[in-house]
N, C-alpha and C positions, 0 to 999 in steps of 0.2 A: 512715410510710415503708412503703411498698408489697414483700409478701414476693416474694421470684424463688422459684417450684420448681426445683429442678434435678433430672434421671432421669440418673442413669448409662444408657447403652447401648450392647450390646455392638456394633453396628453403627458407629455415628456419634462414639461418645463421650458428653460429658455435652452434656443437652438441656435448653435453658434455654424457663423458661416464665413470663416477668416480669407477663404479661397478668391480672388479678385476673378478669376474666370468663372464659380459658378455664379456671385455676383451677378456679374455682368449676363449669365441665361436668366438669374430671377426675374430682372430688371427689363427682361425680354417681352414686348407686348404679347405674343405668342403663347409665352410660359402662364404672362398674366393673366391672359384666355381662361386658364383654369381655375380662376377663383369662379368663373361662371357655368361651370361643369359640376352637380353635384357629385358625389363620389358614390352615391347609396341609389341614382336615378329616383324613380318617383317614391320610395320606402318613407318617405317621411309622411306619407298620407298615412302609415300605419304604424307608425314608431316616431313621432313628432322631433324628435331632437335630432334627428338624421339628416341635417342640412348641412352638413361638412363637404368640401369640395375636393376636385381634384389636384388643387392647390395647395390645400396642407396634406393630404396624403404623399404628394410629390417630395415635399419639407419634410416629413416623418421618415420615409424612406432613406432620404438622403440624408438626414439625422443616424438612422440603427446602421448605414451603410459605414460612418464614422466608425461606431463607435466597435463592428465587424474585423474594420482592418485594423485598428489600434490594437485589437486584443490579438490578431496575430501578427501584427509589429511583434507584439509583446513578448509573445512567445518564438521568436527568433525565425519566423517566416518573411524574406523579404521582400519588399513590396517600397519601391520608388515613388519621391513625389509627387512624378507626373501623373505613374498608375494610380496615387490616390485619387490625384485631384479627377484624372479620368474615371474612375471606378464612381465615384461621386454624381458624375457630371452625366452617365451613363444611365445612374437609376434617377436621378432629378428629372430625366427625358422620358424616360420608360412610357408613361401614361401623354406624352405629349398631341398623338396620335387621334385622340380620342374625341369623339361627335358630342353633337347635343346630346345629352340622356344617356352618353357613355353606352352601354350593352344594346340598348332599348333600340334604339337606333341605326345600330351602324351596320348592318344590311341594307338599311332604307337610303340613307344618303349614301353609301360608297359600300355597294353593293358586291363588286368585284375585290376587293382593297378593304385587309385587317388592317385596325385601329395602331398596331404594331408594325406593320408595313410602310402605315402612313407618317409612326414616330421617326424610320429611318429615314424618311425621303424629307421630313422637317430638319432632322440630325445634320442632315448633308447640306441643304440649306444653309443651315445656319454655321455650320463648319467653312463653308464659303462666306458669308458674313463677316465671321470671326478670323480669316485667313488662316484656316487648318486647325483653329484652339480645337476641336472636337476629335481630332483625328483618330485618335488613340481610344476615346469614350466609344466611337462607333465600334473599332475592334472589339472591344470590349461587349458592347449591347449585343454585337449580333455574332458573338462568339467564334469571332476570328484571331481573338488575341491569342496569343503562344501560352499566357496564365488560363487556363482554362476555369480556377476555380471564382474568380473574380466575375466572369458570365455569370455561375450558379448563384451567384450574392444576389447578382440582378434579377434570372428568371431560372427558376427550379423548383424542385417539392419542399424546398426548406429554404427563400431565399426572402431577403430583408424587406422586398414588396411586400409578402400573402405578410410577415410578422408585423407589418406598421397597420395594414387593412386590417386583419384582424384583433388588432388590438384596438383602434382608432374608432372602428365598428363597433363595438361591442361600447366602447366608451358613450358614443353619442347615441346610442340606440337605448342604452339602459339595460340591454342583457349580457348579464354576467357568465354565462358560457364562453363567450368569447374570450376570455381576457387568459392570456397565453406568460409565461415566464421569459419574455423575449430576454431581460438580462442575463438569466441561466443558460440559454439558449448559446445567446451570443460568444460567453465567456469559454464556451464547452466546446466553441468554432476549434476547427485543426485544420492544414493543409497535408496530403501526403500524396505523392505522383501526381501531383499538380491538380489533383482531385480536393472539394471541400469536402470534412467531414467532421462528424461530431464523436467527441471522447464518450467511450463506455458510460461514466459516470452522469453525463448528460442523456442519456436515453429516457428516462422517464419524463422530462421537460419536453421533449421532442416528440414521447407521444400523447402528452398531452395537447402540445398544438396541432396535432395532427387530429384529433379528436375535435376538439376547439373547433374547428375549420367544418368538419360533418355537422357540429350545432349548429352553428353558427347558417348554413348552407337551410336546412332544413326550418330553423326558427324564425331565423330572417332572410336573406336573400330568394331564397323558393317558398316562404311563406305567403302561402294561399293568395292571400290578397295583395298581395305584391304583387306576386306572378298576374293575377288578373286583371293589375292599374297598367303591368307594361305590355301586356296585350292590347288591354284599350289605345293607350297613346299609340302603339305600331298601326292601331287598326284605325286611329284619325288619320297617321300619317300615309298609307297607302289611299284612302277615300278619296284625303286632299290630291294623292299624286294621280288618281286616276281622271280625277277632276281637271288638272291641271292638263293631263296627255289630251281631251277632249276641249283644250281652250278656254276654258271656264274660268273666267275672273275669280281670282283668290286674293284678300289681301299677303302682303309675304314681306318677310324685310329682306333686301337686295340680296344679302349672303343665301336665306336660304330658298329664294324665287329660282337661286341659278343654279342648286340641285333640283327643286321641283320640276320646274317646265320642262328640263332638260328631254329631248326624244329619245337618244342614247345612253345607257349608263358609262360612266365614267370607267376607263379600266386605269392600275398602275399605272401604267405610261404616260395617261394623259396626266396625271399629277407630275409624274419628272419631267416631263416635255413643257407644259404649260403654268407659267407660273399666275395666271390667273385665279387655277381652278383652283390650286391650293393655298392663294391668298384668299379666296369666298368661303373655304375649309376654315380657312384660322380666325375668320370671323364670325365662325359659326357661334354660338351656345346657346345653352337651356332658353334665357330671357327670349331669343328670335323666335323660339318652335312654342312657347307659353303665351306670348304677345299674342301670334299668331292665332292659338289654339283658341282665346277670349273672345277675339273677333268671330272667331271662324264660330261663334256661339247664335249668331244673328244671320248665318250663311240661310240664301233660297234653296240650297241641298240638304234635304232630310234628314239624310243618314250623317252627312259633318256636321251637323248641329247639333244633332241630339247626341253624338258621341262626342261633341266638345262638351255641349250641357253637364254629359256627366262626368267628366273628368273634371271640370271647373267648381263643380255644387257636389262633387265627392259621392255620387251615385253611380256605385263602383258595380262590375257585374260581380254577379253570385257565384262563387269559385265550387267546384268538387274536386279532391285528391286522391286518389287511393291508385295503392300498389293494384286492385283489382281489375279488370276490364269492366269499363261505363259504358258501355257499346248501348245496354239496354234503357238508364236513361238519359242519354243523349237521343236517344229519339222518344224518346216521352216528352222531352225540351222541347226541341225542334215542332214537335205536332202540336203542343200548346203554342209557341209561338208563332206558329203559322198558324193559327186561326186567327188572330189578333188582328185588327184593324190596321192600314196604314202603313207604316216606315218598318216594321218590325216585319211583316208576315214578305214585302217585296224583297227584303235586302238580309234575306236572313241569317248567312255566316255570319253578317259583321254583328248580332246579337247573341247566335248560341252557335259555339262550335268546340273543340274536342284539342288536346295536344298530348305530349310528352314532355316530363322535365325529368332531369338524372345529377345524381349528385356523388362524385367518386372522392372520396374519404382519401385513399393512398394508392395510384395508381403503380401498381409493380409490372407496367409493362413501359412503366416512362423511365426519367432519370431518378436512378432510386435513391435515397437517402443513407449513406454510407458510413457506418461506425467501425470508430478506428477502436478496437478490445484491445485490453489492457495486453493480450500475449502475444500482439504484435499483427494479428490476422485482423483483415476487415469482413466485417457483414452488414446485408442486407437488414434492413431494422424489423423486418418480417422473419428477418431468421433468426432471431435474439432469444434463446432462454425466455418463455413465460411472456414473449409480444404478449401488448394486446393488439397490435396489427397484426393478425394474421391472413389467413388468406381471405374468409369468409369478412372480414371487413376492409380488406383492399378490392372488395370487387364493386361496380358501380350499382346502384339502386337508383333506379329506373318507377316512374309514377305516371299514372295518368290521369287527367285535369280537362274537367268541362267548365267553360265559362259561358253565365248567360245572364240576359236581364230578369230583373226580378218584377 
């Protein structure tokens, strides 16, 4: 008899996992990587409860992924055991890909090589591992399967990822904007020419998550000081790496010494050629680059101290936002802190400098979200009777952001 896992979850409840192959990826040291990846990166310095990993987001995913296909089981779309258990095993991996500090990061260590790139080349892996158990999850992830809407479950504008993060999000952050009708959502699934889509009568749930996702974006994720703690950490983590190009004793744990030092950056290839470099990958997380960042509080470099200082003691820089151009005081900034004594007025990017952040609601130049109308015609969900996706909120909204010490 075949063992069921079951996870309690403070989100959904208990998640049942009767499947012996996905099993066997949870029980994957690899997969278990992800309880030490937070899922929110540094957000918890400003939303405290936001210490949820990339490990139950994986589980929640592969939770709504269930519960996606039963409902078009149900409604006489068919879909094979194997493709479940593939479809499943497909978004379980989705995030596997993913560095310390998930977004924050992952220029820095694998600079050539998305986080998604890096899930196929573990996928395949581990499908070698497993002698081929993956084989079909791969078509699947990377949308080579003949079911094309079984892809969209995993990565789309409406797919059971953004519906577990945003729900999941909202749950441990405490903002209630977030919180989306993923079962209305789900039950409202239809398949037609091999395309996923949502029945007419589901359209007001769907754009409420679409809305959902713009809060959510705006309140938290690009809220101000968010955006300013993950500039700081990128801006420890280039200091340390130039320090590191110049030979300069760092303390480092083994995994992540062997991005640091490195003189070349890593491209794809070396990850499929080498299985080194993506075994010091899969031992990468948060704990190495935090360890690190504590020590590195006592470093004889100026500018990595006092940027670990403040990351550590939560003396976070001073953010500005605005849709308007800051052109004018970003150098009022800059001229105050270049008069300053010391570590601030020599090294002066790493304390005031200037960016863009953009946040696109419902992109109608990607794969659009397809509703199937009751008179048999499919539409764009910007083209619905009385959207409120219309075009002026499918377009992206674009900000610019001075961060500096205070």
């Amino acid at each position: 008899m075949n063992k069921v896992k079951i996870i309690n979850d403070p989100v959904y409840g208990f998640l049942r996992f009767p499947e012996q192959e996905v099993i066997q990826i949870i029980n994957h040291p690899w997969f278990q990587r992800l309880r030490n990846i937070k899922q929110m990166g540094l957000a918890h310095l400003v939303y405290p409860g936001a210490m949820h990993s990339r490990l139950h987001h994986s589980l929640g995913a592969c939770h709504l992924m269930g519960k996606a296909l039963d409902e078009l089981k149900a409604k006489g779309i068919e879909i094979s055991n194997d493709e479940y258990v593939a479809a499943r095993i497909a978004i379980l991996l989705h995030d596997i890909g993913h560095t310390a500090f998930s977004h924050s990061l992952e220029n820095l260590i694998a600079p050539n090589t998305s986080h998604e790139t890096i899930s196929h080349i573990i996928m395949r892996k581990l499908d070698k591992e497993f002698n081929g158990m993956l084989s079909q999850a791969i078509q699947i992830f990377d949308s080579s399967f003949q079911k094309k809407y079984l892809h969209q479950l995993v990565s789309s504008q409406l797919d059971v990822d953004r519906m577990d993060y945003l729900n999941r999000d909202s749950f441990y952050t405490g903002v209630s904007e977030g919180v989306i009708g993923y079962d209305r959502i789900l039950q409202m699934l239809t398949v037609q020419n091999n395309e996923l889509m949502v029945e007419e009568k589901g359209v007001h749930s769907v754009e409420k998550f679409i809305i959902a996702r713009r809060l959510m974006y705006w309140q938290v994720y690009l809220h101000k000081t968010v955006l300013g703690t993950e500039q700081l950490l990128i801006n420890i983590f280039k200091r340390a790496k130039e320090l590191a190009q110049d030979k300069i004793e760092l303390f480092t744990t083994p995994a992540l010494r062997h991005f640091l030092y490195r003189k070349e950056e890593l491209k794809t290839a070396d990850f499929e050629e080498n299985d080194e470099h993506l075994k010091r990958f899969c031992e990468l997380d948060d704990s190495d680059v935090y360890t690190c960042i504590k020590v590195w509080q006592e470093h004889k470099d100026d500018v990595l101290s006092t940027l670990s200082k403040m990351l550590v003691l939560r003396k976070l820089y001073k953010v500005l936002l605005s849709s308007q151009s800051l052109a004018s005081i970003l150098k009022e900034k800059r001229e105050t802190i270049q008069k300053m004594a010391g570590v601030y007025s020599k090294h002066l990017d790493y304390f005031v400098f200037d960016g863009t952040t953009s946040n696109n609601t419902y992109n109608i130049n990607d794969e659009r979200i397809a509703i199937a109308m009751k008179d048999g015609s499919v539409k764009d969900i910007s083209e619905i009777d009385n959207s409120l996706i219309n075009q002026t909120l499918s377009g992206p909204i674009h900000k610019n952001y001075i961060c500096y010490i205070q």
